[in-house]
C-alpha positions in Angstrom: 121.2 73.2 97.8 120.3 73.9 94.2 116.7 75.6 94.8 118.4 78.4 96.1 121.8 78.5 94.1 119.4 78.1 91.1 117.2 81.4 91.8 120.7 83.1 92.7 122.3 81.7 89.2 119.4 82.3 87.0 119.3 86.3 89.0 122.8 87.0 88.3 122.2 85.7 84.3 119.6 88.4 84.6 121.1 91.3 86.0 124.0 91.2 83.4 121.0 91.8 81.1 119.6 94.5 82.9 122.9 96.2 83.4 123.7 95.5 79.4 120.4 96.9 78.4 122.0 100.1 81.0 125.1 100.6 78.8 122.5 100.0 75.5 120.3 103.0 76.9 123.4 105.6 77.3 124.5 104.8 73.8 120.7 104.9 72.3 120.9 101.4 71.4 117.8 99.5 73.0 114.4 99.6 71.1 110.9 100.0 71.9 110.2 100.9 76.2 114.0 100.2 76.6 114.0 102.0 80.2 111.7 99.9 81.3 113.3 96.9 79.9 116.1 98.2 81.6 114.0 98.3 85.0 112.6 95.5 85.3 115.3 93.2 84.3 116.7 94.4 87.3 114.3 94.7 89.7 112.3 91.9 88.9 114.7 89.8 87.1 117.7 90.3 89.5 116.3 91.5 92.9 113.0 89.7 93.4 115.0 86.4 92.1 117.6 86.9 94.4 114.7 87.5 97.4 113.0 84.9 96.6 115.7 82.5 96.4 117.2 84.2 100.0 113.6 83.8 101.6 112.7 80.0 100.1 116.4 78.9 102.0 116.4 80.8 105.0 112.9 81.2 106.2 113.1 77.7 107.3 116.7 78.0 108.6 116.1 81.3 111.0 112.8 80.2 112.0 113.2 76.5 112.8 110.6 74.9 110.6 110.2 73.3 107.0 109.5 75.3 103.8 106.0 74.3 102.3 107.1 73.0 99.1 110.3 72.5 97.7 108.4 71.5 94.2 105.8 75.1 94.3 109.7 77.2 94.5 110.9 75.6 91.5 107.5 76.6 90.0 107.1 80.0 91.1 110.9 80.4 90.1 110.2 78.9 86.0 106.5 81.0 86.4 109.1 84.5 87.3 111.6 83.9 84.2 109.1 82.9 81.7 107.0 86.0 82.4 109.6 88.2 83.1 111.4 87.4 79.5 107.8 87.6 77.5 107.0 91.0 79.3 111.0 92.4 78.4 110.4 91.2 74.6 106.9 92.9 74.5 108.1 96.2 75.7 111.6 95.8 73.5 109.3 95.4 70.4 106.6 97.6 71.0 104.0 94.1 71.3 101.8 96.2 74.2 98.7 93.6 73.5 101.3 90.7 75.2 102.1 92.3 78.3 98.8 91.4 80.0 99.4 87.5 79.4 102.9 87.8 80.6 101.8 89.8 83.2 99.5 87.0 84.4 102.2 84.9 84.3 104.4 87.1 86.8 101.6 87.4 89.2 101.2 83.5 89.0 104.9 82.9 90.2 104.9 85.9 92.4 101.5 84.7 94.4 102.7 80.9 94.2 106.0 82.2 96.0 104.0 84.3 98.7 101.8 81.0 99.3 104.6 78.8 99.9 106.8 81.4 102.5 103.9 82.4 103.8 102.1 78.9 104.6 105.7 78.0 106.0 105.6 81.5 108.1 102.2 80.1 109.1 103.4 77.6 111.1 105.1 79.6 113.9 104.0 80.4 116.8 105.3 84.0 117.1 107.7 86.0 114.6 110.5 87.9 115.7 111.5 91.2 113.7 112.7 89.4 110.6 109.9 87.3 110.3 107.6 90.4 110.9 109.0 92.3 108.1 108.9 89.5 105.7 105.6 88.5 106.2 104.9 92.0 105.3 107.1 92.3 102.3 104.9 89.1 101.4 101.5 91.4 101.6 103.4 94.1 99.5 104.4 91.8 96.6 100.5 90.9 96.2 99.8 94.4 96.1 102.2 95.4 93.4 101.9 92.6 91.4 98.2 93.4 91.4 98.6 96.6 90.3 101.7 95.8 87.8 99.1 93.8 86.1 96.5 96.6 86.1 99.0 98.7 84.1 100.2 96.0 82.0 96.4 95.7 80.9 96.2 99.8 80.8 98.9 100.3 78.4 97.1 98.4 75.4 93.4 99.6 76.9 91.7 102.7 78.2 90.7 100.7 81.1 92.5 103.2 83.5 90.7 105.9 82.6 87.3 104.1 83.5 88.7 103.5 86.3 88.8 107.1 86.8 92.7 106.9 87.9 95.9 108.3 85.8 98.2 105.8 84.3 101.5 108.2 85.9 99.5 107.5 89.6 98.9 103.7 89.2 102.5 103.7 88.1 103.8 105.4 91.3 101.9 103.3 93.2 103.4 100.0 91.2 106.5 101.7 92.1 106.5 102.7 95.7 105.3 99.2 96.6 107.7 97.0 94.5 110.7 99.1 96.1 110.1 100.4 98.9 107.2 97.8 100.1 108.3 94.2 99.1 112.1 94.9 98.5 113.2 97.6 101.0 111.7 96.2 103.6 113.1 92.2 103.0 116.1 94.1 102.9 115.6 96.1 106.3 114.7 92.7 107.9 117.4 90.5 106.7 119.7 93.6 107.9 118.6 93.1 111.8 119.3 89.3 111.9 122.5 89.7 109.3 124.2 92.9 111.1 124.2 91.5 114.4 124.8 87.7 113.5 127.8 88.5 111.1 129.2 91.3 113.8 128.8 89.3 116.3 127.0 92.1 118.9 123.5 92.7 120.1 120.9 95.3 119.6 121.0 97.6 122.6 118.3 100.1 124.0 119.0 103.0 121.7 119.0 100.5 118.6 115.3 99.3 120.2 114.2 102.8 119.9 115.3 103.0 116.1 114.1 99.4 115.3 110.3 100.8 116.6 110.6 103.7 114.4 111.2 102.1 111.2 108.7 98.8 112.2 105.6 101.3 112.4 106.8 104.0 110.0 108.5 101.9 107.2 105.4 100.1 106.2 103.1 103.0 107.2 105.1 105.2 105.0 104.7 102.9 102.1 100.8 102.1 102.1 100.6 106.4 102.8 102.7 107.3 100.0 101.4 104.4 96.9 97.8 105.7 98.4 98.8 109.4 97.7 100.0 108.6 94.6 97.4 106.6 93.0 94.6 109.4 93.9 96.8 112.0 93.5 97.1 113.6 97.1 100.0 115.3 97.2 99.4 116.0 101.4 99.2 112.1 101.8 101.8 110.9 99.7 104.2 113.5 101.4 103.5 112.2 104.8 104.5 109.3 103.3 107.7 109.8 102.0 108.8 111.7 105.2 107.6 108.4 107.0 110.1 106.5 104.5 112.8 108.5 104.5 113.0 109.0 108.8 112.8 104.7 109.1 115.8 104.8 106.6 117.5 107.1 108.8 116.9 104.8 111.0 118.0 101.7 109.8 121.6 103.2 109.0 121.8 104.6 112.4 121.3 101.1 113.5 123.8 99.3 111.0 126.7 101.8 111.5 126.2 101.4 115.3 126.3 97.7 114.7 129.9 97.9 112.8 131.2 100.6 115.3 130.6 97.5 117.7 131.8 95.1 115.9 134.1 92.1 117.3 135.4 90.4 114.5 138.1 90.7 111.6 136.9 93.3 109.3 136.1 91.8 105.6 135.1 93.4 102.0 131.7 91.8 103.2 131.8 94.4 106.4 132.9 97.4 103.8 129.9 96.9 101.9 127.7 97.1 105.0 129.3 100.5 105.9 128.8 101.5 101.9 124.9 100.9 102.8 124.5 102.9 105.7 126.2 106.0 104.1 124.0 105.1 100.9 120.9 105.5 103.0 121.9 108.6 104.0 123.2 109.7 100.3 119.4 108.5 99.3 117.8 110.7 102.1 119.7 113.4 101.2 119.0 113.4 97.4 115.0 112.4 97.5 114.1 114.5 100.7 113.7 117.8 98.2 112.4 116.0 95.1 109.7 114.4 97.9 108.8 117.5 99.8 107.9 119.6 96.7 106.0 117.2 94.7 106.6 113.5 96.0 103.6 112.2 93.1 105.3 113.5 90.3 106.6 110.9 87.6 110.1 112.1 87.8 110.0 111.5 91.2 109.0 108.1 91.9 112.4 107.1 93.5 113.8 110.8 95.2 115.3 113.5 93.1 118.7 113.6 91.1 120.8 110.9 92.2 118.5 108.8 94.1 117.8 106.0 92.1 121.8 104.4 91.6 121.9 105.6 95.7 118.8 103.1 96.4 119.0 100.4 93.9 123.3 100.3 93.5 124.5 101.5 97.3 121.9 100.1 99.3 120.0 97.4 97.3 122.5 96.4 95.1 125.0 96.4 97.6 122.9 94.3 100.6 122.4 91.6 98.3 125.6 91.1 96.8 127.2 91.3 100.1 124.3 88.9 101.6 125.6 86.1 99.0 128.7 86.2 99.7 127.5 84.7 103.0 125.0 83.1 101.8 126.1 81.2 98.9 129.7 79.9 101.0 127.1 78.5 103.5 124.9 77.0 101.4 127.6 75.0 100.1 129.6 74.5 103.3 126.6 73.2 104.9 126.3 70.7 101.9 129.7 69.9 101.6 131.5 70.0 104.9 128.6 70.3 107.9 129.2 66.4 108.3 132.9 66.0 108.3 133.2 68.8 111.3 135.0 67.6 114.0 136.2 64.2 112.0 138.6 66.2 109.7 140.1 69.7 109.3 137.6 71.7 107.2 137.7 75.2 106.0 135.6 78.1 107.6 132.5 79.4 105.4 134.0 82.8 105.0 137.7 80.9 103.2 135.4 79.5 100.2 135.1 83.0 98.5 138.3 84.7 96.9 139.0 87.7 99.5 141.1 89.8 96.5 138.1 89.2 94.0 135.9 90.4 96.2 137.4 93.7 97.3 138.1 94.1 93.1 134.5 93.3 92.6 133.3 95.9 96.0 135.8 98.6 94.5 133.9 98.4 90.8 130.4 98.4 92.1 131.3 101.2 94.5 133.0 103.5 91.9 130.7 102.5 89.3 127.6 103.5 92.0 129.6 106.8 92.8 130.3 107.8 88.8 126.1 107.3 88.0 125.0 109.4 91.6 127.5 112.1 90.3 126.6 112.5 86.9 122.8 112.7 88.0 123.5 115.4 89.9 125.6 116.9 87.2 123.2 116.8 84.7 120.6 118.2 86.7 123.0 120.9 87.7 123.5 121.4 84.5 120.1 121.5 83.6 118.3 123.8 86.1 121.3 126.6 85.8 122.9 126.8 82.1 120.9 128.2 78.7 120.6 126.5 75.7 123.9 127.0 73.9 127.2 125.6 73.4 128.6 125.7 76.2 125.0 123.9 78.0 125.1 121.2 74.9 128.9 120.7 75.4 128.6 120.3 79.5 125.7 118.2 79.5 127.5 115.5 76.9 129.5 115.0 80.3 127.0 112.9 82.2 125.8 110.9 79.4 129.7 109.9 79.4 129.9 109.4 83.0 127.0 107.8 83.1 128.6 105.0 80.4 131.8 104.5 82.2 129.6 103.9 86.1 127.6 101.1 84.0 130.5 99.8 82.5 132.1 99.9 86.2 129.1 98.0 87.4 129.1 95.3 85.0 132.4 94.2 85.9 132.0 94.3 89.4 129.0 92.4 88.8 131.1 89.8 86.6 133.8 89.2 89.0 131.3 88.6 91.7 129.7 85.7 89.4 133.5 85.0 89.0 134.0 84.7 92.3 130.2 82.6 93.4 130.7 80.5 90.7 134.3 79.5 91.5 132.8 78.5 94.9 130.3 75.9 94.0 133.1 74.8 91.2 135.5 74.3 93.9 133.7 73.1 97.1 130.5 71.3 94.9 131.6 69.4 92.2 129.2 68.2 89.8 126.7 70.3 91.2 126.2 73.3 88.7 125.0 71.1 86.4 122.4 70.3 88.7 121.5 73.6 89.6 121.3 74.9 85.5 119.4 71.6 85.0 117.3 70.4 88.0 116.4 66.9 87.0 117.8 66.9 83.4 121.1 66.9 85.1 123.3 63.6 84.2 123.2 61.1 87.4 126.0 61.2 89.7 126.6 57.1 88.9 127.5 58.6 85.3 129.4 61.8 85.9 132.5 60.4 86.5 133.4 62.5 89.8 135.0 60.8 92.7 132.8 58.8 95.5 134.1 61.4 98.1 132.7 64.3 96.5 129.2 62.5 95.8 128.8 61.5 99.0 126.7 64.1 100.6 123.2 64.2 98.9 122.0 67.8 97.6 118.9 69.4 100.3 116.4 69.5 97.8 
């Protein structure tokens, strides 16, 4: 139990960071490279935790067999944080010369993680369409963290330009395969086994027909569009993004079908689903233009105006949170109350979360989501039709304001989720988020004073 909890604990710790060093970008507060602080506190430190956390438990769960190493997650987990903390500080302070050793270090954990799902992926006989998409989200992070240390090296060096490629092309490349390669598509295969377990239907024909587009144009899209990018093809890296942005179509028409279908009691967790398939749309909407006209310019590395709180908030943002909420309940449940079915009266996974915190929590992240999209827009409204002058300088103080009040909205969303996680290991675990903060340094269960019957079970690990 606390290998995953742990990556999903030491994520959240993360993302509050990220979303702080948000707020402390809108007010001018963060030094040095603070956007890219900012970035990849979240992506790396909050997302690519999470996955890997999500991926180490239930690999071995949907596919029936037994993770590689419980010992090589805990590593590539400390090998993540460490690096990922150096690189922040580096780029906060302006120390470029550390970024390649703490790049090195993020590689490390990120390739020891890909060994260890991938040597347990190795073991079956066949995948189905999860398993295909994350053994090629596995291939994607070992591209991007190739690359990620190729700029880290780049920034303090002119070894791009021997290279004879750009440092804005390497970048796009980083880019399009961290998010749309090893993130967007764990996310697109968790969807097909979570959407039709959790609504309780079944793919039909049409939803075949969709699945095959996005399978072949997804990952197609991705290689076409970080290629484009990185040798600066405009023609290549537009087939690309229209590759992308037709297998995200895709994928909501899918989901929305599955919750038209679905045949159980509708949840906040269901609302959120719904809030990811109109994201998708929202995204394809907004990065469609940006892509068509010029989809290898820096500016335009995640859509146009709008598109980057539409992918990372409503889609991203949103999948994960709402995938721990089942997750994290059944982790637990399984540890806790798996044994006693049938023997006592236990509760269901779903009744170990606080319903009312999570529809406070869903109605934050969503308005918050909503507020940052708009302003976007606004400010480049703002910007492409008004002239310098009063009237410009006084509208376009509006988004920066806007923009303040969605982070602020986000962050406590995101803190009444943790609330609300938290409260479910406190409750149904006792004892046992110790464990998770401090792995083996955590007192002995002889010595911690809890009672016999919540002791009983030992932890998965």
């Amino acid at each position: 139990m606390t290998v995953p909890l742990r990556h999903f604990v030491v994520g959240a710790a993360l993302l509050g960071s990220a979303l702080l060093a948000g707020i402390g970008l809108a007010v001018d507060a963060v030094p040095g490279l603070g956007g890219l602080v900012h970035v990849h506190l979240f992506l790396v430190g909050w997302v690519c935790v999470t996955i890997m956390g999500a991926m180490t438990q239930f690999v071995p769960v949907w596919s029936g067999t037994t993770l590689r190493s419980r010992r090589l997650a805990n590593v590539h987990l400390a090998l993540v944080v460490v690096g990922l903390v150096g690189f922040a500080a580096a780029l906060a302070f302006g120390r470029l010369s550390w970024l390649a050793g703490f790049g090195v270090l993020l590689l490390a954990g990120f390739w020891t993680f890909v060994y260890n799902v991938g040597r347990t992926l190795a073991t079956l006989d066949e995948f189905d369409v999860t398993e295909r998409h994350f053994a090629v989200a596995l291939a994607f992070f070992v591209a991007l963290t190739g690359l990620g240390v190729l700029l880290a090296v780049g920034l303090g060096s002119g070894l791009l330009a021997d290279l004879g490629v750009s440092h804005a092309g390497v970048r796009g490349a980083h880019v399009a395969l961290a998010v749309f390669g090893a993130v967007l598509t764990t996310v697109y295969g968790a969807l097909y086994q979570l959407a039709t377990m959790f609504t309780q239907t079944e793919l039909h024909e049409a939803d075949h027909r969709l699945r095959a587009v996005e399978e072949v144009g997804h990952p197609a899209g991705v290689v076409a569009l970080a290629a484009g990018r990185l040798v600066g093809s405009t023609p290549v890296a537009r087939v690309g993004g229209v590759l992308i942005l037709v297998a995200a179509l895709a994928v909501a028409a899918v989901l929305a079908r599955r919750l038209s279908e679905m045949r159980v009691e509708r949840t906040p967790m269901y609302t959120r689903y719904a809030v990811v398939a109109l994201a998708l749309v929202a995204w394809v909407a907004t990065a469609a233009p940006a892509w068509f006209r010029s989809p290898t310019a820096p500016e335009h590395v995640l859509g146009g105006p709008g598109s980057a709180p539409a992918l990372l908030l409503g889609v991203i943002g949103f999948v994960i949170l709402g995938t721990l909420y089942h997750i994290v309940p059944f982790v637990v449940w399984v540890h806790r109350y798996s044994d006693r079915v049938g023997l006592e009266a236990v509760p269901m996974v779903d009744d170990l979360y606080d319903d009312r915190l999570a529809a406070v929590d869903g109605t934050l992240l969503f308005l918050g989501t909503a507020l940052l999209v708009g302003s976007a827009l606004a400010a480049d409204a703002a910007g492409a039709t008004l002239a310098e002058g009063p009237t410009a300088a006084t509208l376009a103080e509006g988004p920066t304001a806007a923009t303040l009040v969605g982070m602020t909205l986000v962050t406590l969303g995101v803190g009444v989720f943790a609330v609300n996680a938290l409260l479910v290991v406190r409750r149904h675990a006792p004892g046992e988020l110790a464990r998770v903060a401090l792995g083996p340094f955590a007192p002995s269960r002889s010595s911690s004073g809890g009672d016999d019957d919540a002791d009983e079970v030992t932890p998965a690990e």
